[in-house]
C-alpha positions in Angstrom: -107.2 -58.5 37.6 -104.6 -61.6 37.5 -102.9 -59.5 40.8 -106.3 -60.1 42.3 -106.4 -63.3 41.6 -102.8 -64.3 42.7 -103.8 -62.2 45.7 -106.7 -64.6 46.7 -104.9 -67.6 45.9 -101.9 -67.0 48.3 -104.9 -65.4 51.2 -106.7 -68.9 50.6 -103.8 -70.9 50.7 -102.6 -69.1 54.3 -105.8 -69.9 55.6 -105.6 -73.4 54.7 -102.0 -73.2 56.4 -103.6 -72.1 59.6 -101.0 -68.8 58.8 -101.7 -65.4 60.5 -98.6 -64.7 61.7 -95.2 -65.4 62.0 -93.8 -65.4 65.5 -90.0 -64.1 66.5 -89.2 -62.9 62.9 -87.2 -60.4 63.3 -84.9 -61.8 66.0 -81.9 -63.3 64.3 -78.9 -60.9 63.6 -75.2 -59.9 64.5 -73.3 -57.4 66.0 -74.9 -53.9 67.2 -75.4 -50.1 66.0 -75.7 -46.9 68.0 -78.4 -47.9 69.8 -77.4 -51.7 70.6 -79.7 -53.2 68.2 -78.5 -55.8 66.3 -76.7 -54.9 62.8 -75.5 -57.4 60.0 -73.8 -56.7 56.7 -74.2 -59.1 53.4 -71.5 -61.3 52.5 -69.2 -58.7 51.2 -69.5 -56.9 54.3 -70.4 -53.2 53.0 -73.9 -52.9 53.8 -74.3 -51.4 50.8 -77.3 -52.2 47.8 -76.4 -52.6 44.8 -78.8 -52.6 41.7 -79.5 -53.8 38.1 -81.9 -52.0 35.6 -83.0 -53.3 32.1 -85.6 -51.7 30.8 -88.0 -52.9 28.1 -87.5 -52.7 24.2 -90.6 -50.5 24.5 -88.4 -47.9 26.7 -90.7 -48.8 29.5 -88.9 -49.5 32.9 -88.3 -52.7 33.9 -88.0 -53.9 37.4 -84.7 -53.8 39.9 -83.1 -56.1 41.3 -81.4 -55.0 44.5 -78.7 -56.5 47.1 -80.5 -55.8 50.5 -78.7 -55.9 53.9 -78.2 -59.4 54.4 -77.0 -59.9 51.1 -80.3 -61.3 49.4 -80.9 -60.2 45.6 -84.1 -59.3 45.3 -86.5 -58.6 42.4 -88.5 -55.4 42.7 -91.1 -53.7 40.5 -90.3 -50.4 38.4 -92.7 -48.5 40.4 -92.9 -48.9 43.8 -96.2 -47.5 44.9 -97.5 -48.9 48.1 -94.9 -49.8 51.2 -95.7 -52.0 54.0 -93.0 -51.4 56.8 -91.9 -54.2 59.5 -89.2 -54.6 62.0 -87.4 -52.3 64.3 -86.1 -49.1 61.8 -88.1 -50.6 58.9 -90.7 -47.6 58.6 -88.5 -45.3 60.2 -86.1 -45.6 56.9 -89.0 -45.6 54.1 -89.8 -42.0 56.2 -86.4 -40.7 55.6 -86.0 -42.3 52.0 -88.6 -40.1 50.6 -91.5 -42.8 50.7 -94.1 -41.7 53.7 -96.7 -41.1 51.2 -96.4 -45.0 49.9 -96.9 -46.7 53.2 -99.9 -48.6 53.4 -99.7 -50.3 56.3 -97.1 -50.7 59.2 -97.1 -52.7 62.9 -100.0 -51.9 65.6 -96.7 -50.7 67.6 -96.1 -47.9 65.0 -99.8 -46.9 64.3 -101.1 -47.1 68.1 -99.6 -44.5 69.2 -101.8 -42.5 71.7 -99.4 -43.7 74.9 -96.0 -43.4 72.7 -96.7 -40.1 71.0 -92.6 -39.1 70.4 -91.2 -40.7 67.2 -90.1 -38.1 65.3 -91.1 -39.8 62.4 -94.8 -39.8 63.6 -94.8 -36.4 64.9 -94.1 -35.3 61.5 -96.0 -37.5 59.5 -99.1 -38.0 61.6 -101.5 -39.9 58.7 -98.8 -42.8 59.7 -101.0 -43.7 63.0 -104.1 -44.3 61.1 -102.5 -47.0 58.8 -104.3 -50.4 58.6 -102.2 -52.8 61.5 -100.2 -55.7 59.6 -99.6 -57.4 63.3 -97.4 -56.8 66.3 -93.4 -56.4 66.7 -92.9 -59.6 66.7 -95.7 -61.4 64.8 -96.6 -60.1 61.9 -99.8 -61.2 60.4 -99.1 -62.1 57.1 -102.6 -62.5 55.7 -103.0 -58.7 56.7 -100.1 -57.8 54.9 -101.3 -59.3 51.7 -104.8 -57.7 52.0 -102.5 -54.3 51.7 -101.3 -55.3 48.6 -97.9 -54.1 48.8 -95.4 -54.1 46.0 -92.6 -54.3 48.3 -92.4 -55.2 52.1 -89.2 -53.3 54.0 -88.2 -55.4 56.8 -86.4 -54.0 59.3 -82.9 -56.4 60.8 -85.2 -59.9 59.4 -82.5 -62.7 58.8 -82.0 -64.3 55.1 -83.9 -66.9 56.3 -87.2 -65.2 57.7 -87.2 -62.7 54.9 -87.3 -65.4 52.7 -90.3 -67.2 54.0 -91.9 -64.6 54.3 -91.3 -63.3 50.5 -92.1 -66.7 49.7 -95.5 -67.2 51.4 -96.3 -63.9 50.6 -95.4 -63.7 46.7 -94.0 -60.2 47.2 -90.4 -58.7 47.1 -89.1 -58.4 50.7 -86.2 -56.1 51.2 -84.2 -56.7 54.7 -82.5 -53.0 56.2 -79.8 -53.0 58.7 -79.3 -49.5 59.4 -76.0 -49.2 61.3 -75.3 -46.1 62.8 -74.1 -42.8 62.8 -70.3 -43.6 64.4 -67.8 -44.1 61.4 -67.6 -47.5 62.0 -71.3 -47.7 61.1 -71.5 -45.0 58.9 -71.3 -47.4 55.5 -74.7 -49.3 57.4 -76.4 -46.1 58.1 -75.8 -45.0 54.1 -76.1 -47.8 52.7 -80.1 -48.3 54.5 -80.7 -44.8 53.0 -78.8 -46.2 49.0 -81.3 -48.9 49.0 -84.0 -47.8 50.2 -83.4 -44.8 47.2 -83.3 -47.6 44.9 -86.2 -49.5 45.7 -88.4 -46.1 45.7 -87.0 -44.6 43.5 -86.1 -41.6 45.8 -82.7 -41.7 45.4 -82.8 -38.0 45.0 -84.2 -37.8 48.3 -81.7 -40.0 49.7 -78.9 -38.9 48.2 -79.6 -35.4 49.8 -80.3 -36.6 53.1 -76.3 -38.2 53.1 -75.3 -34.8 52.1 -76.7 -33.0 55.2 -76.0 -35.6 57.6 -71.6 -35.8 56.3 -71.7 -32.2 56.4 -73.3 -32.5 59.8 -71.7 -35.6 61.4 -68.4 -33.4 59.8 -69.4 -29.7 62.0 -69.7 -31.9 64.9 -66.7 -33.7 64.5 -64.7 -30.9 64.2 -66.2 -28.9 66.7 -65.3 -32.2 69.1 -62.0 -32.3 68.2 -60.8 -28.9 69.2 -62.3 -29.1 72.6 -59.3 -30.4 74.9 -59.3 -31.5 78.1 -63.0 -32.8 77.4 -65.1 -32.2 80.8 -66.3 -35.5 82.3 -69.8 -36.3 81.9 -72.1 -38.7 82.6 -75.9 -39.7 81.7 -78.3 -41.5 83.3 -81.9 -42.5 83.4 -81.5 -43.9 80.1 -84.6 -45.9 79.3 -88.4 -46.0 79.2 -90.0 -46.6 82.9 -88.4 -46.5 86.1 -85.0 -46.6 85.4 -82.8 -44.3 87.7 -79.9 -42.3 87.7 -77.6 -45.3 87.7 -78.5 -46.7 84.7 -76.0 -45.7 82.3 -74.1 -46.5 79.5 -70.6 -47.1 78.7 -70.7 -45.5 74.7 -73.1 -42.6 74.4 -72.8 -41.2 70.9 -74.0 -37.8 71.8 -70.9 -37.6 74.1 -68.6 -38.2 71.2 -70.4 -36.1 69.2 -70.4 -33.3 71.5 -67.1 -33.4 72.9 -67.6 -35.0 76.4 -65.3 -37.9 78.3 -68.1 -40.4 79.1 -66.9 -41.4 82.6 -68.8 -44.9 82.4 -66.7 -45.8 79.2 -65.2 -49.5 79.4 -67.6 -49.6 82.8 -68.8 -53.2 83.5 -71.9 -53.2 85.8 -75.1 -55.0 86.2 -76.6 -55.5 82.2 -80.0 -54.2 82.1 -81.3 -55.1 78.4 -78.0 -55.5 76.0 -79.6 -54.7 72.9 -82.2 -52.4 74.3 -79.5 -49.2 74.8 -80.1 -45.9 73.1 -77.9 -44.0 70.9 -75.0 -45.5 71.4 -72.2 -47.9 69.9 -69.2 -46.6 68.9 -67.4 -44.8 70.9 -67.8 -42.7 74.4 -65.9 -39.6 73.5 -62.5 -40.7 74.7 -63.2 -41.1 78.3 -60.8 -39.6 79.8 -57.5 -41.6 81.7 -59.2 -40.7 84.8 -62.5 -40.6 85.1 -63.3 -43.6 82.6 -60.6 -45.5 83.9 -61.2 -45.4 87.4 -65.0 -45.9 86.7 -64.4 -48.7 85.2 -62.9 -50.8 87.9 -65.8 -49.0 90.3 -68.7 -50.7 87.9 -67.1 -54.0 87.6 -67.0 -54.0 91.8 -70.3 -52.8 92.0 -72.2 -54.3 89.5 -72.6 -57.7 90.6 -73.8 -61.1 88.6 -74.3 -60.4 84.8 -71.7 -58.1 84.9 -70.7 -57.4 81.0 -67.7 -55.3 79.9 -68.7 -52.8 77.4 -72.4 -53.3 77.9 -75.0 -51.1 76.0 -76.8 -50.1 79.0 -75.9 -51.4 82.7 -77.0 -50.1 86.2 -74.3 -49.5 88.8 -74.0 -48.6 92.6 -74.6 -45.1 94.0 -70.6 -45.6 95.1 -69.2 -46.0 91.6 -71.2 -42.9 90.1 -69.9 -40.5 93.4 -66.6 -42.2 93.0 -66.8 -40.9 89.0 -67.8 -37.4 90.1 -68.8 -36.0 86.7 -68.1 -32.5 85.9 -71.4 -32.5 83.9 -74.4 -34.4 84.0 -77.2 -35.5 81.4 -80.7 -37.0 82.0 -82.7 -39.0 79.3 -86.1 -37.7 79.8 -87.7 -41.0 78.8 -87.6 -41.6 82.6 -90.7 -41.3 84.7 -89.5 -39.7 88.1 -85.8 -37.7 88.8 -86.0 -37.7 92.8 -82.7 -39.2 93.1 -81.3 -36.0 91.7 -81.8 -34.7 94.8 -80.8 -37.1 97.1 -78.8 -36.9 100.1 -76.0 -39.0 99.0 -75.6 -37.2 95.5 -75.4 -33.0 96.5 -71.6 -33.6 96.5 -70.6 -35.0 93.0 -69.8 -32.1 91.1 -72.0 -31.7 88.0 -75.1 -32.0 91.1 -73.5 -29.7 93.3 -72.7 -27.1 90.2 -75.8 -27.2 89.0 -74.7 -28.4 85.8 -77.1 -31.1 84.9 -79.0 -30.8 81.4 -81.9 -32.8 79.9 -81.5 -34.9 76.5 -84.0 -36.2 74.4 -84.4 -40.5 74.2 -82.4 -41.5 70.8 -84.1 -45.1 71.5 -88.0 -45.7 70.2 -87.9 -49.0 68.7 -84.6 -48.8 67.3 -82.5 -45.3 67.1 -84.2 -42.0 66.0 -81.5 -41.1 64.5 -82.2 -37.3 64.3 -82.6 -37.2 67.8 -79.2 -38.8 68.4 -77.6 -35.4 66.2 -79.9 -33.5 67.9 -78.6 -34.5 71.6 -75.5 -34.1 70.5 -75.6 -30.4 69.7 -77.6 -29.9 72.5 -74.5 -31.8 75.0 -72.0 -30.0 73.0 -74.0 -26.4 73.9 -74.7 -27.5 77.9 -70.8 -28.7 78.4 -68.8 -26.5 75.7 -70.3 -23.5 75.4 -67.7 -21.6 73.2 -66.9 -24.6 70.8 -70.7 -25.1 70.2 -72.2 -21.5 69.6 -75.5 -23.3 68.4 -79.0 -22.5 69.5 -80.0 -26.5 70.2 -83.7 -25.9 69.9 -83.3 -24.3 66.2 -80.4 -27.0 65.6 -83.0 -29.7 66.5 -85.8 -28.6 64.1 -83.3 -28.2 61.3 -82.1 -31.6 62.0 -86.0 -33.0 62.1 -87.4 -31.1 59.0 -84.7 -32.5 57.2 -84.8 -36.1 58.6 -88.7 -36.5 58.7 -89.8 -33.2 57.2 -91.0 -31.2 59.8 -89.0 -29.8 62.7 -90.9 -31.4 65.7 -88.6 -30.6 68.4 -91.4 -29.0 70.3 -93.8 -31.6 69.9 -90.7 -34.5 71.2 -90.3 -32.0 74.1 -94.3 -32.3 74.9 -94.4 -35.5 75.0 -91.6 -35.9 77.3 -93.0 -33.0 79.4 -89.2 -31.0 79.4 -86.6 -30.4 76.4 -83.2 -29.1 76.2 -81.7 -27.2 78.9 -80.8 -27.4 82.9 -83.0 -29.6 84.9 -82.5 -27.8 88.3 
């Protein structure tokens, strides 16, 4: 009753304050993860919560009080029981932390879903796009939030400071996740989403077996990567939602280095077509070879024009630079509407075209990195372009991977929705 109470106080008090949302919130961070979004680490630059327990003389338990990703302590209840998820990654991580069944609201971007039907997460977990709306990407409506009555609010790459007003209009613990990436330079981000997010359930469990799978994962694919030498050249395109064609590319593909192919656009500069917007990258290309990387390179930068940016995540360059590249093999993001320039005059002679080596991958990038789908792709690149050092079936490789990310392998529903899967596109 006194939770009631509270609760109408604050809900009066953001209608007096003319409050309904909060707009840009989830805009200020540093540095980028595998799929260019924007990454930060608390002050003692781990990434990783850490967390206090006292419990009660009465042996009940007693709330937590957690370090979140921008290095905020923050006090949360014993028993977490109902969720609300914002931000880019923020419901995405309370999926894969064991906590679907506590959400209890989430933003109109995650629960309107009849046009964007291929999250993984969703796919899986399909009661998530019937949640009550708590606002748009970014504007969150506050006073909607509240009427959820969360215990906690996940807030997915919120700075210190809009966490905090937020937690502070709203009278409830809000918890700020940076999730890194899947690259060992972003690994500790990546692990260290799934630690606190364990501790803040409770789920730890949960989480802890989900970083089992993926080292041992991450691991077979390293390994696997590492014993294929020379790696064939390789090159993806179409990367993006829309219109985007066969020259927009990027420079660090993670699947690539996952899978054991020379990205031929690595260190490319070329025109920058949404920065922070990429998909599934960050981290390294998959050694791009002396050749084809280098020479590509200096062919972007020519071609690209005015905002050219060294090491973009995504950038478009000239129809020269990509026959100049001539990939052995060839990948397509199928997040693309329309592949006609796959058979266009001007292309039949670069190699992976004229082979007939060019393979479909599955988008990595849905507001923020499906993560699952970035170790999918990578199987599935390793299969296409190295047969014999990745014996895997990619279709039964992707449902493991989902089940165990979202819990339910959903490979052929992610397939539907793009209209093609895994496998040779001509």
């Amino acid at each position: 009753m006194e939770r009631q109470r509270s609760r109408r106080r604050v809900l009066q008090g953001l209608g007096a304050l003319g409050v309904g949302g909060l707009t840009g919130l989830a805009g200020c961070t540093s540095g980028t993860g595998d799929d260019g979004t924007p990454t930060g680490t608390p002050p003692d630059g781990d990434g990783v919560s850490t967390a206090t327990t006292t419990d009660s003389p009465t042996g009940t338990p007693a709330p937590r009080t957690v370090t979140d990703a921008v290095g905020r302590s923050v006090t949360v209840p014993a028993e977490v029981e109902r969720v609300v998820a914002l931000g880019s990654g923020g419901l995405r991580f309370v999926v894969y932390a064991g906590g679907v069944d506590r959400v209890v609201g989430a933003e109109q971007l995650e629960t309107t879903n009849a046009d964007r039907p291929f999250r993984p997460y969703t796919l899986a977990n399909r009661q998530l796009t019937d949640l009550p709306t708590v606002g748009t990407r970014k504007s969150p409506d506050l006073e909607r939030v509240l009427q959820r009555d969360p215990d906690v609010v996940v807030y997915g790459y919120a700075s210190e400071s809009d966490a905090d007003t937020v937690q502070e209009q709203l009278g409830v613990p809000v918890v700020v996740t940076r999730p890194g990436g899947l690259t060992p330079d972003l690994r500790d981000g990546f692990f260290g989403t799934l630690d606190l997010l364990g501790t803040v359930l409770g789920t730890t469990e949960r989480t802890e077996s989900l970083k089992g799978y993926v080292e041992e994962t991450l691991a077979d694919l390293e390994s696997r990567a590492s014993g294929v030498d020379p790696k064939p050249q390789g090159y993806v395109g179409y990367l993006g939602r829309g219109k985007h064609g066969l020259t927009f590319t990027q420079p660090s593909y993670v699947p690539f280095a996952f899978g054991g192919v020379a990205n031929v656009a690595e260190g490319a500069s070329g025109t920058d077509d949404g920065g922070g917007g990429g998909g599934g990258g960050g981290g390294g290309g998959g050694g791009g070879g002396s050749g084809g990387g280098g020479g590509g390179g200096g062919g972007g930068g020519g071609g690209g024009g005015g905002g050219g940016r060294k090491g973009a995540t995504r950038i478009t360059i000239d129809p020269e630079t990509l026959i100049q590249w001539d990939p052995e093999v060839l990948f397509v993001d199928l997040g693309t509407e329309t592949y006609e320039a796959l058979d266009a005059p001007e292309y039949q002679d670069v190699t992976a075209i004229a082979n007939d080596e060019v393979y479909a991958v599955l988008p990595t990038r849905d507001y923020g990195t499906n993560f699952g789908t970035v170790v999918a792709d990578a199987y599935a690149v390793g299969a296409a372009a190295n047969p014999d050092a990745y014996e895997v079936d990619p279709v039964a490789k992707a449902n493991e991977v989902y089940e165990t990310f979202v819990g339910e392998g959903v490979y052929e529903g992610v397939a539907d929705a793009y209209g093609e899967g895994f496998g040779p596109m001509r």
